[in-house]
Structure formats: structure tokens, C-alpha cells
C-alpha positions as CSV (number, residue, x, y, z in Angstrom):
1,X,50.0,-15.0,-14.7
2,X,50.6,-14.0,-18.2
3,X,48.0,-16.5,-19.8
4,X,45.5,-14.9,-17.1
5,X,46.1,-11.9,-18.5
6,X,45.7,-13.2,-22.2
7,X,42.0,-15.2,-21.2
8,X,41.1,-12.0,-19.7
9,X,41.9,-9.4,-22.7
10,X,39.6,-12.2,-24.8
11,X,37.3,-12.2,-22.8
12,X,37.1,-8.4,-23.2
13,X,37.3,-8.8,-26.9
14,X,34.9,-11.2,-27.4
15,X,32.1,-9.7,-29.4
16,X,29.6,-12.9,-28.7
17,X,29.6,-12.1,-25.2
18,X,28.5,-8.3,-25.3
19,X,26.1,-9.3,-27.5
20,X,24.6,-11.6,-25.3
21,X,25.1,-8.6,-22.7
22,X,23.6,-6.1,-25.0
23,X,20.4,-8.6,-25.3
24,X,20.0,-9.2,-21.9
25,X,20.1,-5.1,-21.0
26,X,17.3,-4.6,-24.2
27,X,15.4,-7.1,-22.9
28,X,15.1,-5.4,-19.0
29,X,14.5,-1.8,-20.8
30,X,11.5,-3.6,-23.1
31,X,10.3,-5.4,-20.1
32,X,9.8,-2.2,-17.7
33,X,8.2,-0.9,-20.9
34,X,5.7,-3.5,-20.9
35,X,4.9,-2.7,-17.6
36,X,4.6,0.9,-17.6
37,X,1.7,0.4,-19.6
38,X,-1.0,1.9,-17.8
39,X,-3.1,-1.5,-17.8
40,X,-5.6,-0.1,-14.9
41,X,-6.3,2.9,-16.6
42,X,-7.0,1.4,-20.0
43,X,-9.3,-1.3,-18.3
44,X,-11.3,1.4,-16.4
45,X,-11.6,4.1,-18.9
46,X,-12.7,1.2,-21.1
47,X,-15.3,0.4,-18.7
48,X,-16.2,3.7,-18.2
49,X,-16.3,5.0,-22.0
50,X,-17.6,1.1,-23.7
51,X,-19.1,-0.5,-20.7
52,X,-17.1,-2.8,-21.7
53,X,-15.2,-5.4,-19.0
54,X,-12.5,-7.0,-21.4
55,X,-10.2,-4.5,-21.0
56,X,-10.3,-6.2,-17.3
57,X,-9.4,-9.5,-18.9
58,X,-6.4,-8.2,-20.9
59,X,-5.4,-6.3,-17.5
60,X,-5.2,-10.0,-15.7
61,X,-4.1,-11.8,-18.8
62,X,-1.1,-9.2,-20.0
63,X,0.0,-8.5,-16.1
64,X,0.2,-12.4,-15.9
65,X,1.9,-13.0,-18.9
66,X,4.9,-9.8,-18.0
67,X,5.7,-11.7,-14.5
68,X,5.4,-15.5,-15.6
69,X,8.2,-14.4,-19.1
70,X,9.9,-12.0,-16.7
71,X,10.4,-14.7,-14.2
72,X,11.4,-17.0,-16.0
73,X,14.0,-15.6,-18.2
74,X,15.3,-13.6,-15.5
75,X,17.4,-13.7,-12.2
76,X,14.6,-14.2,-9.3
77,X,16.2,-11.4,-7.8
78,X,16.6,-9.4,-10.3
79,X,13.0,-10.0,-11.3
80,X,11.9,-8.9,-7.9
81,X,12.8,-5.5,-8.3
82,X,12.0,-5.5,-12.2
83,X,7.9,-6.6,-10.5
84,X,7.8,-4.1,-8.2
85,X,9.2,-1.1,-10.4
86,X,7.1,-2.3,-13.0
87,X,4.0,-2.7,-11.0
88,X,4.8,1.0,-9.5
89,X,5.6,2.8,-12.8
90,X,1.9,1.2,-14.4
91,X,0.2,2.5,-10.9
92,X,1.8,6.1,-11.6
93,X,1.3,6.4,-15.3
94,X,-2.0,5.2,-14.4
95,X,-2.8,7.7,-11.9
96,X,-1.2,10.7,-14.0
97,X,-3.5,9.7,-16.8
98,X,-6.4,9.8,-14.5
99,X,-5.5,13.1,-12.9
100,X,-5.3,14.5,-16.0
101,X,-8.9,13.3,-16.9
102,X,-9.7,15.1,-14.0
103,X,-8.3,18.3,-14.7
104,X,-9.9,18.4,-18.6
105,X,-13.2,16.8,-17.9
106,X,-13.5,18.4,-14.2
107,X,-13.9,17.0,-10.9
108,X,-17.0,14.5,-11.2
109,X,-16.4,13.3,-14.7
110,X,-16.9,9.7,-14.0
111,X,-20.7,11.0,-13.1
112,X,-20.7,8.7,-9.8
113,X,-19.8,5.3,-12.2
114,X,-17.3,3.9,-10.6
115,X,-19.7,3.9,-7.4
116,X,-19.0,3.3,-3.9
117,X,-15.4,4.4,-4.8
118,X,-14.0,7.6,-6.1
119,X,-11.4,6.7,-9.5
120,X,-8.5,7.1,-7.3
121,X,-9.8,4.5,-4.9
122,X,-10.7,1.9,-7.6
123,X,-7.6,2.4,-9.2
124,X,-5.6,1.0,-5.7
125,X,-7.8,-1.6,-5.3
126,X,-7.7,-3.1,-8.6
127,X,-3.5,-2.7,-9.0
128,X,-3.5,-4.8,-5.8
129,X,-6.2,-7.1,-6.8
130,X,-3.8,-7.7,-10.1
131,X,-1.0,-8.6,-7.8
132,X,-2.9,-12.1,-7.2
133,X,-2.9,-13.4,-10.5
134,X,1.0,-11.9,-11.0
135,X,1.9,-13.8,-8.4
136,X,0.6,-17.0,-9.4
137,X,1.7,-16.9,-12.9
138,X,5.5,-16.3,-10.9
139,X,5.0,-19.4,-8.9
140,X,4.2,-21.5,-12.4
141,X,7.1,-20.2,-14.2
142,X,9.3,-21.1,-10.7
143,X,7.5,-24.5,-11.1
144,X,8.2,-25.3,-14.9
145,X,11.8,-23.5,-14.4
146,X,12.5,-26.1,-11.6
147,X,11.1,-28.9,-14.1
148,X,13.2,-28.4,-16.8
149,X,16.5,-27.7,-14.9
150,X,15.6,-31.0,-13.4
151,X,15.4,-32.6,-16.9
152,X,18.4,-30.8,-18.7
């Protein structure tokens, strides 16, 4: 009992450990960083401002690359929740920043653009159109995390 006592006041003491722990907590808060980007509202306002469809590209391509390094560097249920928060926090920054291009520009600022569908409406379809590519990039991070537990 006493040398339970003694592993446990080390392990407590160790400064290695909360380190690690320290890293691992950064590395969550810098992840729902990257995804409260506002990735939609960048690629439309892009669109809508430059005519310019890359900011579409680095929408599917920076999404992707979040949930494939989130994925695999974190618990797969832990990474669940961190998707969907993430995923919801870009959708509401993204629809704050939209609002307020609303209120300063007026109602009818995107001058019809983003015809058939009002901003709102695009900005829905294209966060769950983004989910696709998310998702794949999850199951090829499950894939080459299976691989290499299966080789070390």
C-alpha cells in the first residue's frame, strides 16, 4: 500500500507527463481554432468580390486536411465531437459574418449573384456539401492509422 502511494505521488510529480498533458490540451484549443475559421464565408465572399473559385478549393482542401490530422492524432471519439463543434462554430462565424454584410451593405447586396439561392441558403448547402470530402479524408486517416498500428 505504501509503495502505491509513492508511484502515485510520482506520478503527480512528474513534469514529463503534464507536459505531454499540456500538449495534448493546446493542440484541441488550436484545432477548434482551425475550424472556426469561417472557410464558407471566405470562399463565397471571394467568389462574390474576385469571381474567383479557389477560395472553393482551399475550403475542400483546408476542411479535409483539419479532419484527416484531427483524426488521426486524436481519440475517434474525442474527434467526433471536436468535427462537429468545429464544423458548427465555422457555420456560425460564417453566418455572423454574413449577417453583418447584410446589415452594412443592405438587404440585396449580393445583387442576385449567388442566384437561385439567397446567401443564407448557399451558405447551408455548401457547409454540408464540405462534409463529403471531411469525411473521406477521416476514413483515410482511420485506414493508414489501422496500417501502421498493424506494422508497429
Amino acid at each position: 500500500m505504501r509503495n502505491m502511494i509513492h508511484l502515485h505521488q510520482l506520478e503527480k510529480s512528474n513534469p514529463q507527463k503534464r507536459g505531454d498533458s499540456m500538449k495534448k490540451s493546446n493542440l484541441k484549443v488550436l484545432s477548434l481554432g482551425f475550424y472556426s475559421f469561417p472557410f464558407v464565408y471566405f470562399a463565397m465572399y471571394q467568389d462574390f468580390s474576385n469571381s474567383s473559385m479557389f477560395a472553393y478549393l482551399v475550403l475542400i482542401i483546408g476542411m479535409s486536411a483539419l479532419a484527416f490530422f484531427n483524426h488521426f492524432y486524436q481519440n475517434n471519439s474525442k474527434h467526433k465531437a471536436y468535427f462537429v463543434i468545429g464544423n458548427l462554430l465555422s457555420f456560425i462565424v460564417s453566418f455572423c459574418l454574413l449577417f453583418r454584410l447584410d446589415t452594412t451593405l443592405g438587404t440585396g447586396w449580393d445583387y442576385g449573384y449567388f442566384k437561385p439561392l439567397t446567401p443564407y441558403q448557399l451558405l447551408l448547402l455548401i457547409t454540408i456539401l464540405s462534409l463529403a470530402p471531411q469525411m473521406l479524408s477521416i476514413k483515410m486517416a482511420d485506414r493508414l492509422k489501422n496500417k501502421w498500428r498493424k506494422t508497429f
